[in-house]
N, C-alpha and C positions, 0 to 999 in steps of 0.2 A: 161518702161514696168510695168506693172499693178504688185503687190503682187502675184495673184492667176498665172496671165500670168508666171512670175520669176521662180515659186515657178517647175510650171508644165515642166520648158525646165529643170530644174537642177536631174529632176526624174531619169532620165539617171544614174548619177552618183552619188547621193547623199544618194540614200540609202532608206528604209524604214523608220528607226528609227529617220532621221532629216528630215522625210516632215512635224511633227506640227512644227517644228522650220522655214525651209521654209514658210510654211502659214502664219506666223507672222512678215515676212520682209514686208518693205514698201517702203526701195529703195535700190539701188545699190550705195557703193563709192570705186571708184578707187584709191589707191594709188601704185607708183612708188616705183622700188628697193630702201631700203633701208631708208622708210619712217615710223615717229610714230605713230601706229594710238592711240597709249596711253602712254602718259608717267607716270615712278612710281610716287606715291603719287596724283596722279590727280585724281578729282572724274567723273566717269563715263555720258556721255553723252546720248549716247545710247548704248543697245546690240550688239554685232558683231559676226556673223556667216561667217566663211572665204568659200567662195564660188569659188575661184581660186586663183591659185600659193601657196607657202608658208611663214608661219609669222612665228615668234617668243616671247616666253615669255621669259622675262631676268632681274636678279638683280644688280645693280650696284654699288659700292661702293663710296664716297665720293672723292675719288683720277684718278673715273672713269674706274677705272674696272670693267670690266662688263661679268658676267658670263649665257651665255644663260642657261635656266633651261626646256627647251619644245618647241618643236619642233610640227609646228600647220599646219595640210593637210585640203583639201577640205573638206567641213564637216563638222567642227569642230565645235564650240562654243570660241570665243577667249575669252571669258572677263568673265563668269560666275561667277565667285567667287569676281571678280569686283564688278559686279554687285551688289551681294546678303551682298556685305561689306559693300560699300558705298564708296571706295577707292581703288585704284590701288596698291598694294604689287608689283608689277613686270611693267615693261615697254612692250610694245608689238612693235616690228617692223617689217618692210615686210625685208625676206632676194629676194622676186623676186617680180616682178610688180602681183600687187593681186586685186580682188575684192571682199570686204568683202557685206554682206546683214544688214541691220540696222534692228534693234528692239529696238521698245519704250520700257523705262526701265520699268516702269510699266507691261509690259507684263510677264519678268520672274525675277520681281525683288521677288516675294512671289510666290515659287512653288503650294506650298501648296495650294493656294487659285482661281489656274488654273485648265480648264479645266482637268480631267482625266489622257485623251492620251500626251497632253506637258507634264503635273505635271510628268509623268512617265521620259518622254525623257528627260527632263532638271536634274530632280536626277540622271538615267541613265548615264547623261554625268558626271556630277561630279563623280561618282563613277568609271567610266573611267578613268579619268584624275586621280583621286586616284594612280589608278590600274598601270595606266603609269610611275605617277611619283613615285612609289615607288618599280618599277621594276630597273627603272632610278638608284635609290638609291643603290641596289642589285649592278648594274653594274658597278658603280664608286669606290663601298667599295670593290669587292671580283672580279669583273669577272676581266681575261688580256688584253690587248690593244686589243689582236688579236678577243679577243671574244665580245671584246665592240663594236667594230663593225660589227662586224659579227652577234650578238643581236640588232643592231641599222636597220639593212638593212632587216635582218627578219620581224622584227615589222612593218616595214614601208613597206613594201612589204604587209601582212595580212590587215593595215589600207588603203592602197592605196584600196586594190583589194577590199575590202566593200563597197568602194564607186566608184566602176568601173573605177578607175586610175594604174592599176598593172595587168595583164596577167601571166600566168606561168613563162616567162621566164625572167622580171623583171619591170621595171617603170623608168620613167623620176624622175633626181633627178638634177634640177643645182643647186645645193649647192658647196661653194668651200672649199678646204682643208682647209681653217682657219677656217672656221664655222664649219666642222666637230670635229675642234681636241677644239672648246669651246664648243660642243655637246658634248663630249666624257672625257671631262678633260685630253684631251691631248696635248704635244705642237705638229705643225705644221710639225714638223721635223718626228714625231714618226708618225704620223698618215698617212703621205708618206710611210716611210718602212711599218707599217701595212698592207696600204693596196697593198703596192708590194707585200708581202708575200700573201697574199689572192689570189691576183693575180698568183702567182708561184704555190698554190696549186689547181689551175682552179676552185675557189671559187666561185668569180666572177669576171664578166669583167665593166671597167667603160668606157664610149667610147663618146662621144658627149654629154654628161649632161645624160646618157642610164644608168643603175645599171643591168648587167645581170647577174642572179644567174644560175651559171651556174652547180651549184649541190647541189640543196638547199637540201636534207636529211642532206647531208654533214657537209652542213652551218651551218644546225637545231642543230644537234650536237655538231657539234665545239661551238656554243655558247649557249647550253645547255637550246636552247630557247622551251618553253612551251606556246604556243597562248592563254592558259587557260584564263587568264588576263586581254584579250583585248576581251571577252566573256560575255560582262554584259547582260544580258536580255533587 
């Protein structure tokens, strides 16, 4: 499929603010659950715009612990700061079969020196991913198990629904409890009773890889979530 073809079926769900990003792919690659499309310290190939399923940003330590740091939907921009470094800080892998969109690095390696309307969208996003990860931060320092994820499902609920993947009443999410509770710095154990308890208080329901908010003011509050954040111009 042609760039412009790609660019025009993903209009659907992708949003206004990533169609200069769409306009600037030139092919599609597929990778399989639980594939790298970057490992840390490697310098970057090309751009990656994840166009379906979900990936991962993640640090890992020399004994091989590995702490996911970002959690990456449709839409997204995976690599930017990749990019604009020259190297990879974080590793990125698909936690579900994905297809990301390719960009020659030259296209958003110098914002600044791009058209307008990208120059906009590619700072935009960083400013994002700011925005994100240091909500993140908020969440692992101060917020409880119970509101870390109940802040995890909100957000992901507002980013789904931008890009036409979330409805009122919730969104596809196959992620499993292990990868929840290294999203959330929690063990695996805790993150079961968590989200029982969510559960017990008809928070939400999780049912076939489904996240149903089944009283999201509720939810809003219990996890003292604010969308302001995920508001960049």
């Amino acid at each position: 499929m042609s760039a412009s073809g790609m660019a025009g079926s993903l209009v659907r769900f992708a949003g206004q603010a990533a169609h200069p990003v769409l306009r600037i792919v030139v092919r599609e690659r597929a990778l399989c659950r639980y594939q790298n499309l970057i490992e840390q310290g490697e310098a970057p190939q090309m751009a990656h715009v994840l166009l379906s399923g979900y990936t991962c940003r993640h640090r890992t330590l020399r004994n091989g612990q590995r702490q996911m740091i970002a959690l990456l939907v449709p839409g997204d921009m995976c690599d930017l700061e990749t990019v604009l470094r020259g190297w990879a800080d974080c590793g990125i892998t698909t936690l579900t079969p994905c297809i990301f969109g390719e960009i020659p690095l030259e296209r958003v390696a110098d914002p600044l020196r791009q058209e307008p309307e990208l120059a906009r969208t590619l700072l935009n996003r960083l400013l994002l991913d700011k925005a994100i990860d240091s909500e993140r931060v908020l969440s692992l320092g101060q917020r409880s198990a119970l509101q870390r994820l109940a802040h995890l499902f909100c957000e992901l609920r507002e980013r789904l629904h931008a890009v036409g993947l979330a409805d009122e009443e919730g969104y596809s999410l196959p992620l499993t409890q292990i990868e929840l509770a290294e999203l959330t710095g929690m063990s695996n154990v805790h993150v079961n009773r968590t989200l029982q308890a969510l559960r017990s208080q008809n928070l939400i329901g999780w049912h076939r890889e489904r996240v149903s908010l089944l009283d999201r003011p509720a939810l809003e509050h219990l996890a003292e979530f604010d969308p302001t954040y995920l508001r960049v111009p």
